[in-house]
PyMOL CGO cylinders between C-alpha atoms (Angstrom):
from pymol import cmd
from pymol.cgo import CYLINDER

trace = [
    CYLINDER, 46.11, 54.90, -118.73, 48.57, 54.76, -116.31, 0.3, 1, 1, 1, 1, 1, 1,
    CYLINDER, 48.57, 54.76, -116.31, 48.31, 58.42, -115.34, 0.3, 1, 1, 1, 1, 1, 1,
    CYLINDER, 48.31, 58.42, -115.34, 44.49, 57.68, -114.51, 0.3, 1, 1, 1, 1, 1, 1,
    CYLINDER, 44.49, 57.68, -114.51, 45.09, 54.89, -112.24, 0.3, 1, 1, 1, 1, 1, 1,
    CYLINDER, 45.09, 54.89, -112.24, 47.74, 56.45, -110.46, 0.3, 1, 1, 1, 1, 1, 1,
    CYLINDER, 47.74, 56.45, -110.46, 45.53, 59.69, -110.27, 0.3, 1, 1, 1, 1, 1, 1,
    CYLINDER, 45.53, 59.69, -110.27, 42.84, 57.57, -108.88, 0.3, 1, 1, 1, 1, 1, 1,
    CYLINDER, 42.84, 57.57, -108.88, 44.69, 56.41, -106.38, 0.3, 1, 1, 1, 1, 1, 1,
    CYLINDER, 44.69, 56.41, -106.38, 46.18, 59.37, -105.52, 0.3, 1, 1, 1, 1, 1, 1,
    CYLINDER, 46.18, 59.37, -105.52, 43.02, 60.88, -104.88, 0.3, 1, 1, 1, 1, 1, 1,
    CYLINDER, 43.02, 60.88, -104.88, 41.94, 57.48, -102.74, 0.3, 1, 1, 1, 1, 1, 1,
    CYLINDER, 41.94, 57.48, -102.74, 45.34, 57.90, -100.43, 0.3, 1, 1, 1, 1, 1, 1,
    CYLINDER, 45.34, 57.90, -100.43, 44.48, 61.63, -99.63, 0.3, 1, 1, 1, 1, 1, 1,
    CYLINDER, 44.48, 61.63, -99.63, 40.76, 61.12, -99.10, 0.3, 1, 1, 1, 1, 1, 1,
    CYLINDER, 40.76, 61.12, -99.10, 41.20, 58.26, -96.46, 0.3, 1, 1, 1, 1, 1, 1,
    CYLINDER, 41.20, 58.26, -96.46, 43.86, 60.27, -94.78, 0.3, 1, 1, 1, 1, 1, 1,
    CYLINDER, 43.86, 60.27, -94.78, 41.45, 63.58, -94.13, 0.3, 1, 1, 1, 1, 1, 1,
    CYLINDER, 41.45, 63.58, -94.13, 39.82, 61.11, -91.12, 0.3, 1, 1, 1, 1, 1, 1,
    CYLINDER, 39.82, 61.11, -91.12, 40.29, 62.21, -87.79, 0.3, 1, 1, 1, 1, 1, 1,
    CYLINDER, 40.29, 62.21, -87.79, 42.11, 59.97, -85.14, 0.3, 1, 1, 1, 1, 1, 1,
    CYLINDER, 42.11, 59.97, -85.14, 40.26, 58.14, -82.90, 0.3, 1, 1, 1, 1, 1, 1,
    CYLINDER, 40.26, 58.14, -82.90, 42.31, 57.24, -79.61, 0.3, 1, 1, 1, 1, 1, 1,
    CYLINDER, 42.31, 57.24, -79.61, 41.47, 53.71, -77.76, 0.3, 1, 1, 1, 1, 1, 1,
    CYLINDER, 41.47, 53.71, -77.76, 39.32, 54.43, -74.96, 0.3, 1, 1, 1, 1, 1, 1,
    CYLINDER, 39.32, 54.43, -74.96, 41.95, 53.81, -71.41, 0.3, 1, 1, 1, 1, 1, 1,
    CYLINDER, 41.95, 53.81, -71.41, 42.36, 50.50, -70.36, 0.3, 1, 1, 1, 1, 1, 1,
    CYLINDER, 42.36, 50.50, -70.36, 43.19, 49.05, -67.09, 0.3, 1, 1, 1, 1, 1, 1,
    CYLINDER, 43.19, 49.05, -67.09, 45.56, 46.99, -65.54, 0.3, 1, 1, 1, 1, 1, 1,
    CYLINDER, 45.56, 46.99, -65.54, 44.19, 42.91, -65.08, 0.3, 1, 1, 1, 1, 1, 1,
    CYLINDER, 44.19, 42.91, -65.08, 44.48, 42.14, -61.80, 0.3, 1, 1, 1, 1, 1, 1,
    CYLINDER, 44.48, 42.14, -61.80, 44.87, 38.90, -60.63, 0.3, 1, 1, 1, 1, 1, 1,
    CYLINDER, 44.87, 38.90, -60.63, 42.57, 37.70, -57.18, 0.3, 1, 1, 1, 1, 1, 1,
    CYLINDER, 42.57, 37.70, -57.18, 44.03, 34.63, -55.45, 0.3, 1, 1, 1, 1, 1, 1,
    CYLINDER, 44.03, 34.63, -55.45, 41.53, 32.03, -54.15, 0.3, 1, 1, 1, 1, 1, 1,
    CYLINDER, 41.53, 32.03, -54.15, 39.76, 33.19, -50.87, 0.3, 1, 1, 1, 1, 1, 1,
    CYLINDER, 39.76, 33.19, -50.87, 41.34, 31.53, -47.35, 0.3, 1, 1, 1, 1, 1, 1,
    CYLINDER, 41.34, 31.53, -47.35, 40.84, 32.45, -44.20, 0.3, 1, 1, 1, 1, 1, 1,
    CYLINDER, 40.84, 32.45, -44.20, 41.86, 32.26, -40.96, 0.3, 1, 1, 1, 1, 1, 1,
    CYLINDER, 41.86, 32.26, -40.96, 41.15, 32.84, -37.07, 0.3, 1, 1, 1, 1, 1, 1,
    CYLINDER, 41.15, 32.84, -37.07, 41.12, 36.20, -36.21, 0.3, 1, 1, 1, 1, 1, 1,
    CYLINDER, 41.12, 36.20, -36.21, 44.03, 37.34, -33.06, 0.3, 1, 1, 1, 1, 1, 1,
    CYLINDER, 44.03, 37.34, -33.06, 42.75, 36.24, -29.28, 0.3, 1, 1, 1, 1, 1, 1,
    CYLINDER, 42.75, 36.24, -29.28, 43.65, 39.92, -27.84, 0.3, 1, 1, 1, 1, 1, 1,
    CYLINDER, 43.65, 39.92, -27.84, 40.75, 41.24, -29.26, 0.3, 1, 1, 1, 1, 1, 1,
    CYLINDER, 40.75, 41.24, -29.26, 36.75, 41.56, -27.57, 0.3, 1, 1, 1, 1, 1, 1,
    CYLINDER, 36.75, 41.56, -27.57, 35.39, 39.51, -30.45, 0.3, 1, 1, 1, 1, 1, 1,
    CYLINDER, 35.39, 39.51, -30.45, 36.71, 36.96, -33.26, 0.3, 1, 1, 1, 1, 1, 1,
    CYLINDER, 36.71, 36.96, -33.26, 35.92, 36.46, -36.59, 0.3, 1, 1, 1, 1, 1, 1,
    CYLINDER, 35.92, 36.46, -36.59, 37.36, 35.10, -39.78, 0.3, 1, 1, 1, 1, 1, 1,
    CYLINDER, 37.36, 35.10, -39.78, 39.97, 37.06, -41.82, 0.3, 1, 1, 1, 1, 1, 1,
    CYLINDER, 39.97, 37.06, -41.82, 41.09, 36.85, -45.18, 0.3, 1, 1, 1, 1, 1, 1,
    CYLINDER, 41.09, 36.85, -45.18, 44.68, 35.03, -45.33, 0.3, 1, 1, 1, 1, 1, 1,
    CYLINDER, 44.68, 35.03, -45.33, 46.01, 37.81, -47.66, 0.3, 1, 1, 1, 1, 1, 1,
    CYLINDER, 46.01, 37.81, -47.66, 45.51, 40.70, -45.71, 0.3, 1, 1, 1, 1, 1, 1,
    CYLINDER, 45.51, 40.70, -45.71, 46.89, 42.24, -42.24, 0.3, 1, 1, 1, 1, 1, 1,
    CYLINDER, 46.89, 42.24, -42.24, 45.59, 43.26, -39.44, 0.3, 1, 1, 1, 1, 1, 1,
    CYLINDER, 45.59, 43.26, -39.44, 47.38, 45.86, -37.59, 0.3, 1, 1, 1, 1, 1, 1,
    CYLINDER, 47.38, 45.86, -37.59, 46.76, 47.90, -34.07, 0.3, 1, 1, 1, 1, 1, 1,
    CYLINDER, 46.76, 47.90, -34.07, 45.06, 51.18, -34.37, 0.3, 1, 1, 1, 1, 1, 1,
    CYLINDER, 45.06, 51.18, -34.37, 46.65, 52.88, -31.28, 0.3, 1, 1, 1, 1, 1, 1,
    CYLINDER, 46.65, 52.88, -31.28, 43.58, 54.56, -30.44, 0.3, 1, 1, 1, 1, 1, 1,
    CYLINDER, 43.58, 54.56, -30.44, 41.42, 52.38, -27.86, 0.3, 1, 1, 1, 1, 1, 1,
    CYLINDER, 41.42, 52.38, -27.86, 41.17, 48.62, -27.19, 0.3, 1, 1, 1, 1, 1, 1,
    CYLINDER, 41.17, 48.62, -27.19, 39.51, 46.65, -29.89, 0.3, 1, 1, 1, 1, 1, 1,
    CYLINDER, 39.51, 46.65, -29.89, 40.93, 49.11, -32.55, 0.3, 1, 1, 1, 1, 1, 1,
    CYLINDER, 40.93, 49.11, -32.55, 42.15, 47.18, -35.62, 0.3, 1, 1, 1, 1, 1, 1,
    CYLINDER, 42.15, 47.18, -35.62, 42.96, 48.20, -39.43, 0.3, 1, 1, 1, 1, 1, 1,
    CYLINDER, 42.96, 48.20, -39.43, 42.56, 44.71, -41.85, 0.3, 1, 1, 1, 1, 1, 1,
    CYLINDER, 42.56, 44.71, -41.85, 45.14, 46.09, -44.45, 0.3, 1, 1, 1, 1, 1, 1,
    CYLINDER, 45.14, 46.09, -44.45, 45.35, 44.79, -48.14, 0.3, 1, 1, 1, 1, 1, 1,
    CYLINDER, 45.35, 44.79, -48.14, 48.68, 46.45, -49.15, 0.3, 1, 1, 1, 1, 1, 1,
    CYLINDER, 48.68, 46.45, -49.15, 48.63, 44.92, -52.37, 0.3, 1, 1, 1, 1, 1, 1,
    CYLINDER, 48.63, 44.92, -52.37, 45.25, 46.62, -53.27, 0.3, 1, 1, 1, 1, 1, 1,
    CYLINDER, 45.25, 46.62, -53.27, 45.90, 49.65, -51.71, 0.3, 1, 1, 1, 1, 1, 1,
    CYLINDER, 45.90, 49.65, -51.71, 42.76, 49.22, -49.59, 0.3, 1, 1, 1, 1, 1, 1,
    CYLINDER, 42.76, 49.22, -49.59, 42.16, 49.19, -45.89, 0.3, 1, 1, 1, 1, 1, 1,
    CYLINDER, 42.16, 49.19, -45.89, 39.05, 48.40, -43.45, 0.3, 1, 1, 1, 1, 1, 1,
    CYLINDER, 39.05, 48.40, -43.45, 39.30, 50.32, -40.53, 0.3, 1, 1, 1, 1, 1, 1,
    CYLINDER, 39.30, 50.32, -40.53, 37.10, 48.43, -37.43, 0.3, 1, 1, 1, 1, 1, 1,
    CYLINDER, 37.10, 48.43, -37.43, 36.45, 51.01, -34.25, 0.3, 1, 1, 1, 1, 1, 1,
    CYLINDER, 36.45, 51.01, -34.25, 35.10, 48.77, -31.36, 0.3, 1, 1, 1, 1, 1, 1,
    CYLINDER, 35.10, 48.77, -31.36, 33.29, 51.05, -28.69, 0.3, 1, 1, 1, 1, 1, 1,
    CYLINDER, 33.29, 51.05, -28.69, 31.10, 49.54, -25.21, 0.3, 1, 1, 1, 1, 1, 1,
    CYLINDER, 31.10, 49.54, -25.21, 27.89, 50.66, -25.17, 0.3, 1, 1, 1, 1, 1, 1,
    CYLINDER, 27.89, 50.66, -25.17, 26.18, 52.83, -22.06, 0.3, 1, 1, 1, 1, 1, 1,
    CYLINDER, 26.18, 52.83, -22.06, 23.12, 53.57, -22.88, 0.3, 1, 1, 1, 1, 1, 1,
    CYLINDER, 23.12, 53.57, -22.88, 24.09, 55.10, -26.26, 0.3, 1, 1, 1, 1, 1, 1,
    CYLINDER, 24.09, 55.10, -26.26, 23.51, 52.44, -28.23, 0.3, 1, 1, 1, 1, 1, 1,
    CYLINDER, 23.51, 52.44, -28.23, 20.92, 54.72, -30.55, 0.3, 1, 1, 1, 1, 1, 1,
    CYLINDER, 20.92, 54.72, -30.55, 24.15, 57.51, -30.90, 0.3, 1, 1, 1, 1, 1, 1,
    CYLINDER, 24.15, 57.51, -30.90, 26.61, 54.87, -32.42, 0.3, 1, 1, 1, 1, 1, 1,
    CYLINDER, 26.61, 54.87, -32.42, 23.61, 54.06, -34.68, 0.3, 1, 1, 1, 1, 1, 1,
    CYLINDER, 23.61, 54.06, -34.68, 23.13, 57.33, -35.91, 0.3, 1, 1, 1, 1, 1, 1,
    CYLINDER, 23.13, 57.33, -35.91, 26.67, 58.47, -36.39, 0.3, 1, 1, 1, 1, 1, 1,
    CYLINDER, 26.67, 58.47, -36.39, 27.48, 55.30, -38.42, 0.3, 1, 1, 1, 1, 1, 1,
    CYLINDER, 27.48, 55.30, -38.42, 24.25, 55.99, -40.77, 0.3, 1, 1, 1, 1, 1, 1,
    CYLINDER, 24.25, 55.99, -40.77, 25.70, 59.26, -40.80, 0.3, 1, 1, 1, 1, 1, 1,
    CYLINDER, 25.70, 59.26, -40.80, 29.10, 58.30, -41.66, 0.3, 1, 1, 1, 1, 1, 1,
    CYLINDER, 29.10, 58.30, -41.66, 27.66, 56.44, -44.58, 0.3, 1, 1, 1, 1, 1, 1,
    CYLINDER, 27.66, 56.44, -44.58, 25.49, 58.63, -46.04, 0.3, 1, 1, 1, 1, 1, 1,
    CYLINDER, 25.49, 58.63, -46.04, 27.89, 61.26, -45.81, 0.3, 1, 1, 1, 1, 1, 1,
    CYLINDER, 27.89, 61.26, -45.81, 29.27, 60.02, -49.23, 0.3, 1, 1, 1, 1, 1, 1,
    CYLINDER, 29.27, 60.02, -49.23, 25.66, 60.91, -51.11, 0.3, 1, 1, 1, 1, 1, 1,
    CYLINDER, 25.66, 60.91, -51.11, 27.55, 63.58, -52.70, 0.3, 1, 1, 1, 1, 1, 1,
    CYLINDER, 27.55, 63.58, -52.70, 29.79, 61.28, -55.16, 0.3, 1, 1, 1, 1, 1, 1,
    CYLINDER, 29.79, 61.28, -55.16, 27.64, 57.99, -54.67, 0.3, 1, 1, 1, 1, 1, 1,
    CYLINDER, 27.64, 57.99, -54.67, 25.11, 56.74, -57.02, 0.3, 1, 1, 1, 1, 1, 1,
    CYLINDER, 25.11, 56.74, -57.02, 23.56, 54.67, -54.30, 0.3, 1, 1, 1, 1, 1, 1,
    CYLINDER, 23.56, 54.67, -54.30, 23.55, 53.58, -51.49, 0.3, 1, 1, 1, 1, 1, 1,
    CYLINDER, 23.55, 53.58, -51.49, 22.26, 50.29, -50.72, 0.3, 1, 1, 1, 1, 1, 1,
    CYLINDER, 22.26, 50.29, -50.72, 21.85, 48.76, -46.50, 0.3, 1, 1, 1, 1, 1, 1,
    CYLINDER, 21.85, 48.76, -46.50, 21.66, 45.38, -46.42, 0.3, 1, 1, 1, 1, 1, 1,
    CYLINDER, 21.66, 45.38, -46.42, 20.58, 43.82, -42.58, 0.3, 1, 1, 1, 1, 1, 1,
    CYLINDER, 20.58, 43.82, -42.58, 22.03, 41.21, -41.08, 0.3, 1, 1, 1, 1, 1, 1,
    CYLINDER, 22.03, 41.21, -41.08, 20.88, 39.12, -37.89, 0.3, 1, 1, 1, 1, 1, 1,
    CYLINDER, 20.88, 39.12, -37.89, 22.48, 36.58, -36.48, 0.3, 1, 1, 1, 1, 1, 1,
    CYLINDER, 22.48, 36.58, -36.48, 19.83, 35.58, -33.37, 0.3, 1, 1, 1, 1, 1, 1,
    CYLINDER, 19.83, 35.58, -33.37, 22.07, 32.41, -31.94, 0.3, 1, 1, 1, 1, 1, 1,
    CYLINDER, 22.07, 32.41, -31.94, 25.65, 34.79, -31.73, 0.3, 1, 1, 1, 1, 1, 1,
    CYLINDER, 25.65, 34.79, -31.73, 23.33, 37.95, -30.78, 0.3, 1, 1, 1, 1, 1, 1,
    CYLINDER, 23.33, 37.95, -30.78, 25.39, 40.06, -34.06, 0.3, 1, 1, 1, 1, 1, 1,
    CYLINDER, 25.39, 40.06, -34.06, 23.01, 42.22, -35.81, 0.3, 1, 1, 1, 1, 1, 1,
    CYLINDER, 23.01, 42.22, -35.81, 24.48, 45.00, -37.89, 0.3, 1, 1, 1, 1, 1, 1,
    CYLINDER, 24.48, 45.00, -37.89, 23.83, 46.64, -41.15, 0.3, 1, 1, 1, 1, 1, 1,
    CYLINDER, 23.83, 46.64, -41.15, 26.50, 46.93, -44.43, 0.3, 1, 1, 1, 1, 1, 1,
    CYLINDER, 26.50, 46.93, -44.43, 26.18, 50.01, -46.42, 0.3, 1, 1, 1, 1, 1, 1,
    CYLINDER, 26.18, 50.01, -46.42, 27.03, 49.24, -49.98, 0.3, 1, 1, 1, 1, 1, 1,
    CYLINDER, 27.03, 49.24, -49.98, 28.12, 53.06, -51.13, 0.3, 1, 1, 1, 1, 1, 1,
    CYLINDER, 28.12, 53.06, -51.13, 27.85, 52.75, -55.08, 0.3, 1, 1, 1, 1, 1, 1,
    CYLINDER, 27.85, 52.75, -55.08, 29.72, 55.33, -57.41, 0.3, 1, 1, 1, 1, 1, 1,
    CYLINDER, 29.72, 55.33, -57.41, 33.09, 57.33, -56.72, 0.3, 1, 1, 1, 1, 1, 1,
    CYLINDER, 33.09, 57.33, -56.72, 32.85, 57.91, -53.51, 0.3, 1, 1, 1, 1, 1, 1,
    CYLINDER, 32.85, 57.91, -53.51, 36.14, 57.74, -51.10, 0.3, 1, 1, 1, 1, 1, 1,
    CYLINDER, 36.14, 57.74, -51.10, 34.72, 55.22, -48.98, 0.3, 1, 1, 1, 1, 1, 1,
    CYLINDER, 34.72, 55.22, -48.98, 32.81, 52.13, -50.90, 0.3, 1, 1, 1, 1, 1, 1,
    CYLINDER, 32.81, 52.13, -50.90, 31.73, 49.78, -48.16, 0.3, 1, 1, 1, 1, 1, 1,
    CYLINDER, 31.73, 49.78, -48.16, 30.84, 50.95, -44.33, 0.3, 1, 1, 1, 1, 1, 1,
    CYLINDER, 30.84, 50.95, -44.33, 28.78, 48.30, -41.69, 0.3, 1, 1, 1, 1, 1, 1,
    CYLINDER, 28.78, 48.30, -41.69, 28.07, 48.00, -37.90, 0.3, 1, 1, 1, 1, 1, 1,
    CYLINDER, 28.07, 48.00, -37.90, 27.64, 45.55, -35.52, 0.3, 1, 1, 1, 1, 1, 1,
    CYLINDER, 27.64, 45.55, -35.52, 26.09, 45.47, -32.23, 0.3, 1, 1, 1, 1, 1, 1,
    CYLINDER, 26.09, 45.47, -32.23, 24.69, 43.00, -29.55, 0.3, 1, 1, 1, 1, 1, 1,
    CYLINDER, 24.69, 43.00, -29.55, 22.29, 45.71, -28.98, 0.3, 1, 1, 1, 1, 1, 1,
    CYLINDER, 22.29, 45.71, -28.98, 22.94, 45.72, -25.17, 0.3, 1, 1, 1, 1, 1, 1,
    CYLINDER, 22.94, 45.72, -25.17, 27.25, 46.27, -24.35, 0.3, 1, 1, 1, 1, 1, 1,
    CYLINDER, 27.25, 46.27, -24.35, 29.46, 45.95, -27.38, 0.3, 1, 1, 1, 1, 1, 1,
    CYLINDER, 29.46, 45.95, -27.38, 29.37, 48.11, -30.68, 0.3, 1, 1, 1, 1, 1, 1,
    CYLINDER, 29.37, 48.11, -30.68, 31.87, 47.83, -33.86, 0.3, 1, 1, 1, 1, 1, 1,
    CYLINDER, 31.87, 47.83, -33.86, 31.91, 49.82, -36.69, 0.3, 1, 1, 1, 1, 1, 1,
    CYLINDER, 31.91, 49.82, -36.69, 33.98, 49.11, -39.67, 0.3, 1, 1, 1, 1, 1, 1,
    CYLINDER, 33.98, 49.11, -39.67, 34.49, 51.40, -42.92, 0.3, 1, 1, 1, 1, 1, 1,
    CYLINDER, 34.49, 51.40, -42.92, 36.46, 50.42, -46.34, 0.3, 1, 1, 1, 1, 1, 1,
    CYLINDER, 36.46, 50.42, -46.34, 38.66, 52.85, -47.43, 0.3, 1, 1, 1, 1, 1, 1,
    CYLINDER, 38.66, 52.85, -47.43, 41.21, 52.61, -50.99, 0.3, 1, 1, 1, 1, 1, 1,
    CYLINDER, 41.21, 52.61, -50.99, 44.28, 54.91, -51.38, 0.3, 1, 1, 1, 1, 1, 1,
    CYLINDER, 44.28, 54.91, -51.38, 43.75, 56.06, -54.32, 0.3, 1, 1, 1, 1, 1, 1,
    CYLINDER, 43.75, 56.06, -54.32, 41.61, 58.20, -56.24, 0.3, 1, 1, 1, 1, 1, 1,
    CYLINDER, 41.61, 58.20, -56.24, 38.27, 56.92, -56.40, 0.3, 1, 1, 1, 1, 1, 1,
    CYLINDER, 38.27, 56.92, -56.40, 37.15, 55.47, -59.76, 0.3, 1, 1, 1, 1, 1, 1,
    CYLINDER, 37.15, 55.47, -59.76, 34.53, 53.09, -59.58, 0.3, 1, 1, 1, 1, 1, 1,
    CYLINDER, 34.53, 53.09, -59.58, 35.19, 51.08, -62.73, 0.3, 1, 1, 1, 1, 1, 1,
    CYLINDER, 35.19, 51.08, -62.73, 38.76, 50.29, -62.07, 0.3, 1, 1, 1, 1, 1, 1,
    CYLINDER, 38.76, 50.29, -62.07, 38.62, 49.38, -58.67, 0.3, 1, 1, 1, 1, 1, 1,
    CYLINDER, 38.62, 49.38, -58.67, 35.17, 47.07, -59.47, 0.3, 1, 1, 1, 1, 1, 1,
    CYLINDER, 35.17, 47.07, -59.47, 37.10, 43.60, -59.17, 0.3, 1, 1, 1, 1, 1, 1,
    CYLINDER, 37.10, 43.60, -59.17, 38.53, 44.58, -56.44, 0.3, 1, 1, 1, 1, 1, 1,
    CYLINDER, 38.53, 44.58, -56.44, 35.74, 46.09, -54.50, 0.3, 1, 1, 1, 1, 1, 1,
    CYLINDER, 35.74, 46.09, -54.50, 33.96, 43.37, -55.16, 0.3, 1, 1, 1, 1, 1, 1,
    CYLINDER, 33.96, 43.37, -55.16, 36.40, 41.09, -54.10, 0.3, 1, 1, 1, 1, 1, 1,
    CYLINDER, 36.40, 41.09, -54.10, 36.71, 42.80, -50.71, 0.3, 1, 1, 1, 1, 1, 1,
    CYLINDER, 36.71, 42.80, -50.71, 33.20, 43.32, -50.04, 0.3, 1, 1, 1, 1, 1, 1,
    CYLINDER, 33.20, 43.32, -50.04, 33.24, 39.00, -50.16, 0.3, 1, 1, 1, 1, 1, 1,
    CYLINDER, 33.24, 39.00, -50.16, 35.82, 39.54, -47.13, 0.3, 1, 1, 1, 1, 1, 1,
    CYLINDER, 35.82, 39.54, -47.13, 33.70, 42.07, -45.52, 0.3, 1, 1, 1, 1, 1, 1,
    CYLINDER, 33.70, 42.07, -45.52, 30.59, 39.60, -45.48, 0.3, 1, 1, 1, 1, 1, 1,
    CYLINDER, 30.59, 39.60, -45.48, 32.31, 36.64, -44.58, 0.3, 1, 1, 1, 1, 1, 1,
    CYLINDER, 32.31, 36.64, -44.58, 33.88, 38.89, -41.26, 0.3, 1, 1, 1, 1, 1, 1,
    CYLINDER, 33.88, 38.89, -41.26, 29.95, 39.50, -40.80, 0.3, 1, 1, 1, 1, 1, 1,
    CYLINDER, 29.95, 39.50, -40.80, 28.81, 36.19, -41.24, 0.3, 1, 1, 1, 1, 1, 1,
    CYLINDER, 28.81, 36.19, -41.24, 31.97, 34.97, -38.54, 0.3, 1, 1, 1, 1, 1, 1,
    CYLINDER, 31.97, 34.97, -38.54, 31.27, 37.32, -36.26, 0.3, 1, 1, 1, 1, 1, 1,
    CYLINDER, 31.27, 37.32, -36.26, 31.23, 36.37, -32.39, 0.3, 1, 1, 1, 1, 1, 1,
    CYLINDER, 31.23, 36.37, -32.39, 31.57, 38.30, -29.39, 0.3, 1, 1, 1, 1, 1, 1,
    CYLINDER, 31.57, 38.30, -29.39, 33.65, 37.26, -26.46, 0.3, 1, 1, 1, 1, 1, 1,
]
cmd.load_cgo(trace, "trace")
């Protein structure tokens, strides 16, 4: 009797280990957002705006009006290009829809979403560059008649849409609220 149940389970012990291993699918680190602040952007620059309290703006050497908004913590900078307009308003245009939609290769999507602010005379447009691509989040703004800004949100790392998704998503809040403040001197 005792020979059969140990038999039997014998047999059960072997069967259940001829399963293959499944490995947990790869996880990501949690990453903790603080609470949005913000503050007044610097006076040495052609326009103001409000910037997010965590982050850090610092001079692109470049030309006047050049700035990088660093988030060191998330790896992530947006880099704003400020440029006067004469009579090229429709070539700054172009080149920043071409910037954007240069990333169709790896993006999913691309979504434009307009924005018009008729009493500060800012009207722009935010790319919204869904999918792996190495740039996430470009926009422009214009008065339409002397000043021109172009900004484009870059991470440095390797693009992976899923794992940088809170944090995207967390800087693209930033990036509309710098719209939304937006004022030219």
């Amino acid at each position: 009797m005792y020979k059969k149940v140990f038999s039997l389970i014998l047999v059960a012990i072997l069967l259940s280990c001829q399963r293959e291993y499944t490995p947990k699918p790869r996880g990501f680190f949690r990453i903790n957002l603080p609470e949005k602040e913000y503050t007044k952007s610097p006076d040495i620059l052609p326009y103001k705006f409000e910037i997010a309290k965590n982050s850090i703006i610092t001079k692109n050497h470049k030309e006047q009006g050049w700035i990088n908004i660093e988030y060191p913590q998330y790896k992530a900078t947006i880099y704003l290009s400020y440029k006067k307009i004469h009579n090229n308003l429709e070539t700054y245009i172009n080149d920043s829809r071409e910037f954007a939609y240069k990333h169709t290769i790896k993006a999913d999507a691309i979504l434009e979403d307009v924005f018009i602010n008729k009493d500060k005379k800012v009207y722009g447009i935010k790319y919204d560059i869904q999918g792996d691509a190495a740039s996430n989040t470009q926009f422009f703004l214009t008065d339409s008649t002397v000043n021109f800004l172009r900004g484009s949100l870059y991470f440095n790392v390797m693009p992976n849409k899923d794992s940088l998704a809170p944090v995207l998503s967390y800087i693209n809040k930033d990036i509309v609220h710098i719209i939304e403040t937006f004022e030219w001197k």
